[in-house]
N, C-alpha and C positions, 0 to 999 in steps of 0.2 A: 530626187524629185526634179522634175523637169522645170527652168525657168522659165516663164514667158519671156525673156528677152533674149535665151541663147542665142537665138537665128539672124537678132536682128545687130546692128554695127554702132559704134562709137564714133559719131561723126565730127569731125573737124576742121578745121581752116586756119591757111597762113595769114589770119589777120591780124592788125597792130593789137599790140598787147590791150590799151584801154577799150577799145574798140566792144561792143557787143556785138556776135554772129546773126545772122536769119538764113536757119534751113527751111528748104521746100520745095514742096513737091506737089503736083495736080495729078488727082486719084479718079478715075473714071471708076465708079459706082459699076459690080455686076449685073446688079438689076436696078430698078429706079431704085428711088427714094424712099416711096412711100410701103416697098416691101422688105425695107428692112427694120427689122424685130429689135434688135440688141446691138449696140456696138460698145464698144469700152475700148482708152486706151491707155497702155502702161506707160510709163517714163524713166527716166532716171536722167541722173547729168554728173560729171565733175565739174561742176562749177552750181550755176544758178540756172534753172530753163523755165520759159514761159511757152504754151504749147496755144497754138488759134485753130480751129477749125472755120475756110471761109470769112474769118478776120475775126470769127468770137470768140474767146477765152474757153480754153475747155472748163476752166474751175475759177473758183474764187478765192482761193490758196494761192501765194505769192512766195518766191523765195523758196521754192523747192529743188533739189530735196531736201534741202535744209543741211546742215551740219552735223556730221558724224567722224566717227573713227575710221577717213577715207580705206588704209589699207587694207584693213578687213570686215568693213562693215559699211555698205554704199545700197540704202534703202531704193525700192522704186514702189512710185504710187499707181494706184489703176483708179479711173477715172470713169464713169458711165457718160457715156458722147450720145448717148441714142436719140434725143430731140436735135441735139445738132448737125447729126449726120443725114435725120428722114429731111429735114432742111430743105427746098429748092430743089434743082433740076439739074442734070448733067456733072460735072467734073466735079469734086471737091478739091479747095486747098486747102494743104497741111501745111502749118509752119510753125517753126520750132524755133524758139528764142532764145541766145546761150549766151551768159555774161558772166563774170569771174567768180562773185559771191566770196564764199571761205577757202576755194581750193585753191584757186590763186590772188589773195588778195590784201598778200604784202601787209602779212597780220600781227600782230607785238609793239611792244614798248622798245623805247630806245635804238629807234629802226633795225628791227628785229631782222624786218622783211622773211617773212616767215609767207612759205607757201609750199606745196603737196606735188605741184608739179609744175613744170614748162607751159603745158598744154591741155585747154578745158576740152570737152567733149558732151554730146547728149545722144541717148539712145532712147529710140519706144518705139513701140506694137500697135497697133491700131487692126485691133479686130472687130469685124464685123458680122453679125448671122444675121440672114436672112427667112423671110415665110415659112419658104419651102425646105429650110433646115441649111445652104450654105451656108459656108463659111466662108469669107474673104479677108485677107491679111492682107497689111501694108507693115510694110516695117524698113527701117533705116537704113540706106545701102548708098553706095556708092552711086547709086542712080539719080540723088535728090542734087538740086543747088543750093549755093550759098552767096552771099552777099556780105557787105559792111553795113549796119543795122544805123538808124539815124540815133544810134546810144553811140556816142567816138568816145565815150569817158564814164567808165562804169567802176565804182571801188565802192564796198563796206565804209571804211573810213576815211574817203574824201568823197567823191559825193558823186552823183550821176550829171553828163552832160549830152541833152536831145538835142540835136539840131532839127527842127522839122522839115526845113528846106528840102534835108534827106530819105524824108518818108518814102519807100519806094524806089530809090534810086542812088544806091550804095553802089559800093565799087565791087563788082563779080568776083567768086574768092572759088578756088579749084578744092572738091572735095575731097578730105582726107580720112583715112582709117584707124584710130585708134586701138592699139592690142591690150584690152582690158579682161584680168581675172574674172570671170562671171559667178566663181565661188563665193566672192564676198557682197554678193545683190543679196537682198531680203527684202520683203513685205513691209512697208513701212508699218511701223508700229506708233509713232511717239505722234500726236494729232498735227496738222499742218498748220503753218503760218497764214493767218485770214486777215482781211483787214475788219476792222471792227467799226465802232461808232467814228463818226467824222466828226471834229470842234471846229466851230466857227469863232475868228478873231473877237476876244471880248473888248482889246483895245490897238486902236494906229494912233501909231504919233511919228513924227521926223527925230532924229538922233541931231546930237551938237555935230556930224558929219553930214548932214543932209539927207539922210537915206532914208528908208520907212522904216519905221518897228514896230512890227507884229507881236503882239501880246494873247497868244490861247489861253492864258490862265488856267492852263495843267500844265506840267510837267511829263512828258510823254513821248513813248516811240513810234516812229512811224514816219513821216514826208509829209510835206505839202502839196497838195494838188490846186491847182488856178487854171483858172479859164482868162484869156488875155486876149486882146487885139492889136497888133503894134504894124509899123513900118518893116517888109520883110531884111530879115538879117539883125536885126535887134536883140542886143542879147541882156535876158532878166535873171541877175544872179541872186540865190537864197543862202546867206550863210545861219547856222544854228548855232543855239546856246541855250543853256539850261535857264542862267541868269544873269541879270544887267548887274557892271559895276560903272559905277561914275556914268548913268544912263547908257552904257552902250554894253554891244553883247559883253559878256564878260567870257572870253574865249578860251584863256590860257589853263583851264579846268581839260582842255579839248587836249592838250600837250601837241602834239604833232596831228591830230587828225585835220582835213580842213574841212571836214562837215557844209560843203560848200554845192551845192545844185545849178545847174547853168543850163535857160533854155534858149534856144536860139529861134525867132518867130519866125512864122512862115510867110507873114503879110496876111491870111486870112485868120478864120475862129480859131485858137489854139488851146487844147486841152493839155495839161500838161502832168506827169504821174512819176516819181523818178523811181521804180520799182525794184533797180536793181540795187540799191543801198537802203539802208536806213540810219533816221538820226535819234538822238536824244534831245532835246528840246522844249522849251517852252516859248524863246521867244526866236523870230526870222527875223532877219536885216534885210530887205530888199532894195537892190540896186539896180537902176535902169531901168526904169515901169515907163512904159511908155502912157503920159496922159496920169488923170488919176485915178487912183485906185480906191477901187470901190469894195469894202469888205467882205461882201459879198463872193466874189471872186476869189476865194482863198478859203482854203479851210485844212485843218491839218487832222490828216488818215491814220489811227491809230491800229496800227500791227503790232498781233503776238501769237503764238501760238493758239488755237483755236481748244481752250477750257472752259469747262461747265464749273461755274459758280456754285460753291456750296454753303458756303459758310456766313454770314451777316452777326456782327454788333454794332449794338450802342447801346449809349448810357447818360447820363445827365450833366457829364462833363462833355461841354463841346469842343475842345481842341482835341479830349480824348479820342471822340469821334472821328476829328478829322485825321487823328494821326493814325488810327485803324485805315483811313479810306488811304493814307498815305503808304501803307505799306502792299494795300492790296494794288497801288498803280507802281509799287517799287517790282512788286512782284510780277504784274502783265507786262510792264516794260524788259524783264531782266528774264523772262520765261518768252525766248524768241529761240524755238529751235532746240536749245541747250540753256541748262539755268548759269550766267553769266553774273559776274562782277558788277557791271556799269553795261550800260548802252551806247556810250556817246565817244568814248576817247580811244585812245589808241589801244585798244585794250580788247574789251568786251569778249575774255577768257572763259573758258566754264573753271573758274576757282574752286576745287572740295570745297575747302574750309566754309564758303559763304553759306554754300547749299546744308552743308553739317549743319550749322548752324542753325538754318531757319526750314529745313524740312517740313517739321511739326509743323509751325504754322502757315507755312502752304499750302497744306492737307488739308485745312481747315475750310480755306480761301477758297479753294476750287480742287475738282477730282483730278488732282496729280499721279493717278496710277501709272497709266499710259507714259506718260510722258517723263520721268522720272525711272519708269521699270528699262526703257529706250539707253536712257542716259546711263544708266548700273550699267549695262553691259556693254555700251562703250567704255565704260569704266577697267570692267574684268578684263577687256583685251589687251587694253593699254597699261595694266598693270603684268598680265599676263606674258606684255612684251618688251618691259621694260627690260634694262640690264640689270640685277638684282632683285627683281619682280618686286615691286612695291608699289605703292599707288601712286603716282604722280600728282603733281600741285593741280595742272588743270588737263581737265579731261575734258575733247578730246586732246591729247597731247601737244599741241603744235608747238611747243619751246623744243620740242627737241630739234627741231629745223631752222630755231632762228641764227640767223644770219648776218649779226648787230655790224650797223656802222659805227668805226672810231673805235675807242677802247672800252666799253660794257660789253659785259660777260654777266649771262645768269648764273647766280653761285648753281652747283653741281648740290644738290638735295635729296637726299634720299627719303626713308619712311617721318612721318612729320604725324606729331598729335593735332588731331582736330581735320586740318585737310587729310589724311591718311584715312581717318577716322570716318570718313563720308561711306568707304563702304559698311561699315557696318550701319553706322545710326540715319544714313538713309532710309535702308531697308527696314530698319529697326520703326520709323516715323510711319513708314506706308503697310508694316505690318500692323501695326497698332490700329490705324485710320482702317484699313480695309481689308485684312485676316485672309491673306491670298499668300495660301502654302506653297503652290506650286510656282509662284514667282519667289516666294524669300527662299526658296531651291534652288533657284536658279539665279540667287544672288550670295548664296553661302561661298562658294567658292572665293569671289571676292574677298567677304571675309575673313577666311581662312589666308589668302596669299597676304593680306594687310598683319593682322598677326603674327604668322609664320616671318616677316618682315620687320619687326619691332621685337622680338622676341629677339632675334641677331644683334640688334642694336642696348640690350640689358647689360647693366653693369652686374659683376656679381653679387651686389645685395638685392640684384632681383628691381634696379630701379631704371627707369628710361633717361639716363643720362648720358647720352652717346649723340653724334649727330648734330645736324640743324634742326631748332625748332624757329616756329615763327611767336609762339608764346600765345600772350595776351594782348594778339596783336592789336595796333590804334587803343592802344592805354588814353586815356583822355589826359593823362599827364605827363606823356611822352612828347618831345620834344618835335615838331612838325617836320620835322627835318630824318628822323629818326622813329620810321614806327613800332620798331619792335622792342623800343626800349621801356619796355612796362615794369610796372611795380612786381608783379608777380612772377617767383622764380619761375623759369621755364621748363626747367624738369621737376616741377611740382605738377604745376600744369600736364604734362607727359605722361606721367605717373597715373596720376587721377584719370584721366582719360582712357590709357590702356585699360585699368580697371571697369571702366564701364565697357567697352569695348569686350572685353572680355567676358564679362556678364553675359551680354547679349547673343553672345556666339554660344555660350552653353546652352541658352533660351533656345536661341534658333536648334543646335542641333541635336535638343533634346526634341522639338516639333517635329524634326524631319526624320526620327526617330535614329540617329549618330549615336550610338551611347559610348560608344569610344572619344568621337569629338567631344562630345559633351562633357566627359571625365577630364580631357585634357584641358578644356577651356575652364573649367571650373577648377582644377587645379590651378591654372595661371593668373585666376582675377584674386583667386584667395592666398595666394603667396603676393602678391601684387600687394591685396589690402593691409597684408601684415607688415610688409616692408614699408609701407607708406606711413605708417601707423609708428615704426620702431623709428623711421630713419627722419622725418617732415612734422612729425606731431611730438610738443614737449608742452606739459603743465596745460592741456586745455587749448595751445599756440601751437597755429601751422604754421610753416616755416613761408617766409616775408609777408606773413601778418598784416592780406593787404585783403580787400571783400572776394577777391576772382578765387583766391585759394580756398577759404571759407565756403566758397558758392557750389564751388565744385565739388569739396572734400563732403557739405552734404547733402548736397541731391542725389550723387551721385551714390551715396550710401558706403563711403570709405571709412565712417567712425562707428564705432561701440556707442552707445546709448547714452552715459556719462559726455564723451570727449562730443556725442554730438549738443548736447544740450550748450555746454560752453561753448560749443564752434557760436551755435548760434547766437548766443548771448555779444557773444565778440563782435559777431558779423550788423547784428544791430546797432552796436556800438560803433562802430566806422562808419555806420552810414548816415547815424544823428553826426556824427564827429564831423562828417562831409559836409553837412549840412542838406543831407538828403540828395544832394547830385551825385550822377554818376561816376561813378569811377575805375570801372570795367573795361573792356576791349572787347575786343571777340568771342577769346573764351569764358567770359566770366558773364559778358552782358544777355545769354537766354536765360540762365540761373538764377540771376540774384534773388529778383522777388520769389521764385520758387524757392529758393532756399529760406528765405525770410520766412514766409508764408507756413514752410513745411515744418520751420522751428516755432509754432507760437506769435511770431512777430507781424504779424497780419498790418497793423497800423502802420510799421514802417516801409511794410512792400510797397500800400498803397501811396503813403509820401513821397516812395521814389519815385512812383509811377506818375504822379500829379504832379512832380516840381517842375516850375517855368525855366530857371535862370539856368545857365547854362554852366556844366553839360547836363544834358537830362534829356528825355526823350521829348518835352514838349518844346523845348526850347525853337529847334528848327518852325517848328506850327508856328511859336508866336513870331517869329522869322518870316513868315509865311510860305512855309515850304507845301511842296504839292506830293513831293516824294521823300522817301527813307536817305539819309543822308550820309555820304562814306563816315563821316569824321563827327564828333558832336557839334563840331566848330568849322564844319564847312563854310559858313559866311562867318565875318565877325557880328559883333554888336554893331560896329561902326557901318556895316554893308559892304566891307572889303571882301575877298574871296581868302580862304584860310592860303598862305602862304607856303603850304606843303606841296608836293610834285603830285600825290594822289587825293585827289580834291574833288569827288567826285557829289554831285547832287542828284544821285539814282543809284545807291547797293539798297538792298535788303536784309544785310546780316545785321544790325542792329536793330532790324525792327522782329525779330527775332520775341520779343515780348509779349507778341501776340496773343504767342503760345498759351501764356500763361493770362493774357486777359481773357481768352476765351474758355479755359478750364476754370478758373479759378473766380474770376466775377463774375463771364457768364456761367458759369457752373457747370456745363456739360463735357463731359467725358467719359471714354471706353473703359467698361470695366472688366469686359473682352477684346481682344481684336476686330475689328471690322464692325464692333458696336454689337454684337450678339447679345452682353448686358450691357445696361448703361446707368453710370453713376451721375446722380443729378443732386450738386453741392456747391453753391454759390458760396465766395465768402466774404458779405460785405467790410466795408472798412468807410473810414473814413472822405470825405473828399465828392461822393457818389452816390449820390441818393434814390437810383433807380436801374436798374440794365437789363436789357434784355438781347438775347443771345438764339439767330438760327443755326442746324446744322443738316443738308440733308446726308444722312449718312446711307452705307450698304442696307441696314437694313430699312431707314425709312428716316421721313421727315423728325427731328425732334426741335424743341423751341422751349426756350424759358425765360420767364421776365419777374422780376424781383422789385419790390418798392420797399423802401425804409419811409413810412408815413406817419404822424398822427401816436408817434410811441409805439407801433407794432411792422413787423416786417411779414410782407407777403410776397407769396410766391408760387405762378402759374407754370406749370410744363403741360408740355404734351409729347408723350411716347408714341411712337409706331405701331400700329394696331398688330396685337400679337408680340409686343417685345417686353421685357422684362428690365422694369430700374429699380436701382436703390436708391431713392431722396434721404440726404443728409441734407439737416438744417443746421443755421449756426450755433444753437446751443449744441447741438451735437446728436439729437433725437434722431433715431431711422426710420424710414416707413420704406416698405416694399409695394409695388404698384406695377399692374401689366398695363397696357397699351391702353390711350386714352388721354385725357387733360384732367388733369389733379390740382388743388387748391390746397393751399397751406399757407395757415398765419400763426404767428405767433409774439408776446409783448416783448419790445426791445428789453424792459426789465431781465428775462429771463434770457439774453444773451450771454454765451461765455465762450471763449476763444476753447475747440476743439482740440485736440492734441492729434 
């Protein structure tokens, strides 16, 4: 299939590395203006491009083409230009805006200095038909100019610097030709980066340094945009931060980022947008405002990838609420391009393990198809090219290119439970959410090389104890300094994991109709579960009898009927013992209340779910947190910042819980894939005396809301016209119901916990 960009060139320029490029070129129209029908134009870039027709934005997408698996997988967008192009009279200008983004932009921890290549580059097509059926093409060549862009300071993680002085009058750069593979261009698939709502400053005040401090009162990704008037040559610097300690930014969460914006005034109106970075932030420090500042003038642009909201709860607990609205801003933040760790520090990796983790309730939040199916198959390449073919920690890979200063070395890592595990129970989270065969097809493979990879690494009793794991990781009782040092053995964890994993690969390749794969994965989960059973489970006790092994051993469905009833009886029992806080990590903290819940223990899931003091998931709310927090203990009590090197106040893997507030209080869930049936089963508990729960799913809106009132509990859904649910109530009664809103009450008297 022919590419629209074959013909056209990889443009480039010798200019300073910080520097952003301006190509362009004046296009004399075949015919006027107002006879032409259609134009569109395509792009792509190795680096970041902003594309203007006659000085207007073709799109409203920022940050394209976004980050990918450059060496074999470099998306380009196609854009409808047609109101732009019928436009005025005579010549148009083209220009094309090129700044370093992820492909070079000296990306890692431990100055990594991680980058894709020497030299960025942009290409695109600009076609145009007209009335009478021309065609007219402009496209990238050696013909356009180039210039130094008034951006001299453009980085991901330190920050953008405009000088306006230089709007128009850059230093002239000679144009060069980039020799780029045109194999690995695609149609972009995964939705673009937009900017979304704008916050305006909820508070200023000065710092014990004099400066201003801007308060948005969210926690959020994206820049500051200001309109300013100053003496020209004036320069107004913006540094970020998530949160203040001792009143002033609290920075050292940032590690080596300097999250730092600098504009430089023209003397006249100045608008000002730093588009080629983004930060993580809540609060700006500004320095050098000429005169004072009026709030007005400020507001901060929040970017993320451009997703359709699906999912809404709440319930009668308010920090519940807000820790739900907290995971959905962990998640718009950390869903820029690629689902990411953190947004703000030296980092901002696509980490498996995070994404494993909190799939599910992504799916919830908003339709992740698109944009997730984008990411698997960055996945498959980078597994498919690894040395040992296994999945790598982040995807897309860029540790393999870092280039650390001083003596850090990333240990050499091979197949790992849980990040490893991303390819299957990704695909496993967005099969469930949205019953698309011919993409979990095209995610099997995956799969299979994750397996096929962990399978190498079996001891002979058939257990995953070989290798690196990262465990349970961020234990809440791990030492700050030290996060993989969790209660829970790590080839427990291993073990249990492959088991599921293995599950689901029989699932999948029984759908895809594999009955050989299927044989063989179903052999490997059920020698898996027997080894786990003979070698990790004595008298009723998993081995280090801590809630993560518990949580896993039974959701995941690794016990006999007997050993599971005692799992769970244990597992309640450490978490009264806890006193109801957490004391999970990664792998253990989507589980727990599902496993509580799934054994009978319904009061204690909810207790975890509701405890304030820390660690517990509400604890950061009464903190007053805006986002999902790396650590339980990312601030102290005292308002210090947690003392550990990864301190971040934006992951989403621990809010991971979601998952299970939204099945399980709100009650709605797939009793097919893609919602073909749907099982509607709230199960109240304590603590919550009302919730109601949207979802619009594939096949249609669904909605339920529940009251514990007056001695009786009631409860309202509505199916999709034409779709088919099962309501289960809490004493356990079924009723079957097609499409519609249904009414159901019943006396608290005759409640009893379901099995």
């Amino acid at each position: 299939m022919t590419n629209p960009l074959d013909d056209a060139d990889f443009l480039t320029a010798p200019a300073p590395r910080d520097c952003a490029i301006r190509f362009f070129r004046e296009v004399m129209p075949d015919r006027p203006r107002d006879e032409i029908q259609a134009a569109e134009l395509i792009a792509t870039a190795l680096g970041i491009y902003e594309a203007t027709i006659d000085g207007k934005p073709i799109s409203s997408s920022v940050l394209d083409p976004g980050w990918s698996s450059y060496e074999w997988r470099l998306p380009y967008q196609t854009w409808d230009v047609t109101d732009l192009v019928r436009e005025g009279v005579g010549p148009m200008r083209f220009e094309l805006h090129l700044g370093n983004g992820w492909y070079r932009g000296n990306l890692g921890f431990e100055g990594a200095n991680i980058n894709y290549g020497d030299r960025i580059g942009v290409c695109a097509a600009l076609r145009i038909t007209y009335a009478d059926g021309s065609l007219q093409t402009v496209l990238t060549s050696e013909d356009w100019s180039a210039r130094e862009s008034e951006t001299v300071r453009n980085s991901l993680y330190h920050g953008q610097t405009i000088d306006a002085r230089l709007r128009g009058a850059g230093t002239e750069l000679p144009v060069e030709i980039l020799d780029v593979d045109r194999a690995r261009l695609f149609a972009q698939i995964s939705p673009s980066v937009v900017r979304h709502e704008s916050i305006r400053p909820v508070r200023v005040n000065w710092t014990p340094s004099d400066d201003v401090l801007v308060d948005f009162g969210q926690n959020l990704v994206g820049w500051v945009r200001m309109r300013v008037r100053g003496p020209r040559g004036t320069r107004v610097i913006i540094r970020h931060a998530e949160v203040l300690e001792n009143d002033e930014l609290g920075t050292r969460p940032l590690r080596a980022a300097q999250a730092t914006d600098v504009f430089v005034l023209s003397g006249e109106d100045d608008v000002f947008e730093p588009t080629f970075t983004f930060h993580g932030f809540r609060y700006a420090e500004i320095q050098g405002w000429p005169g004072e500042l009026d709030p007005d003038q400020l507001e901060a642009v929040v970017v993320h990838s451009e997703l359709h909201r699906t999912g809404s709860f709440e319930c009668s607990d308010l920090l519940i609420n807000r820790l739900v609205e907290n995971v959905v801003w962990g998640q718009r933040g950390n869903f820029l391009s690629v689902p990411t760790d953190c947004p703000q520090r030296d980092e901002r990796l696509g980490w498996t393990g995070d994404i494993a983790a909190f799939a599910p309730s992504a799916a919830f939040f908003y339709d992740v198809a698109d944009f997730l199916d984008d990411w698997l198959r960055d996945l498959r390449m980078e597994a498919e090219h690894t040395e040992g073919r296994f999945v790598p920690v982040v995807v897309p890979d860029a540790l393999k290119y870092a280039h650390y200063d001083g003596d850090f070395s990333f240990p050499e890592i091979g197949p790992t439970a849980i990040w490893g595990d991303a390819a299957v129970w990704v695909p496993e989270a967005l099969w469930r959410a949205y019953g698309d065969r011919e993409r979990l097809a095209a995610h099997y493979p995956a799969m299979v090389l994750h397996l096929e990879s962990v399978r190498r690494m079996l001891s002979p009793d058939g257990l995953w104890e070989r290798g690196f794991q990262f465990g349970d990781w961020l234990d809440p009782d791990a030492p700050p300094e030290n996060a993989a040092a969790a209660k829970a053995d790590p080839h427990v964890v291993a073990t249990a994991c492959l088991y599921r994993s293995a599950s689901f690969a029989a699932e999948a390749a029984t759908i895809l109709g594999l009955e050989d794969d299927a044989s063989q994965w179903t052999d490997l989960a059920q020698t898996t579960r027997r080894a786990f059973q003979e070698h990790y489970l004595r008298d009723g006790r998993i081995q280090s009898d801590c809630t993560t092994v518990y949580a896993l051993a039974i959701h995941f469905g690794l016990l006999d009927e007997t050993d599971r009833a005692q799992a769970g009886e244990r597992l309640a029992e450490l978490v009264r013992v806890s006193r109801y806080r957490v004391t999970t990590g990664f792998a253990g903290t989507p589980f727990v209340t599902w496993a509580l819940s799934e054994t009978g223990h319904i009061d204690e899931a909810y207790r975890l779910l509701l405890e304030r003091e820390c660690p517990s998931w509400l604890y950061p709310v009464t903190m007053g947190a805006t986002t999902v927090w790396e650590r339980w203990d990312s601030m102290l009590p005292d308002g210090t910042i947690n003392p550990g090197e990864m301190t971040s106040f934006n992951h989403y893997a621990l809010g991971a819980v979601a998952d299970w507030i939204f099945q399980v209080v709100g009650g709605i869930r797939p009793l097919e894939p893609g919602y073909g049936r749907i099982l509607i089963q709230p199960r109240p508990g304590p603590g919550i005396t009302w919730a109601s729960a949207h979802y619009t799913s594939r096949a249609g809106d669904i909605d339920v809301s529940w009251t514990l009132d007056d001695g009786s509990f009631a409860l309202v859904t509505t199916i999709p016209d034409g779709g088919l649910a099962k309501i289960v109530l809490p004493n356990g009664t079924t009723h079957h119901v097609t499409g519609g809103t249904h009414r159901f009450t019943q006396s608290l008297s005759s409640l009893a916990e379901p099995g």
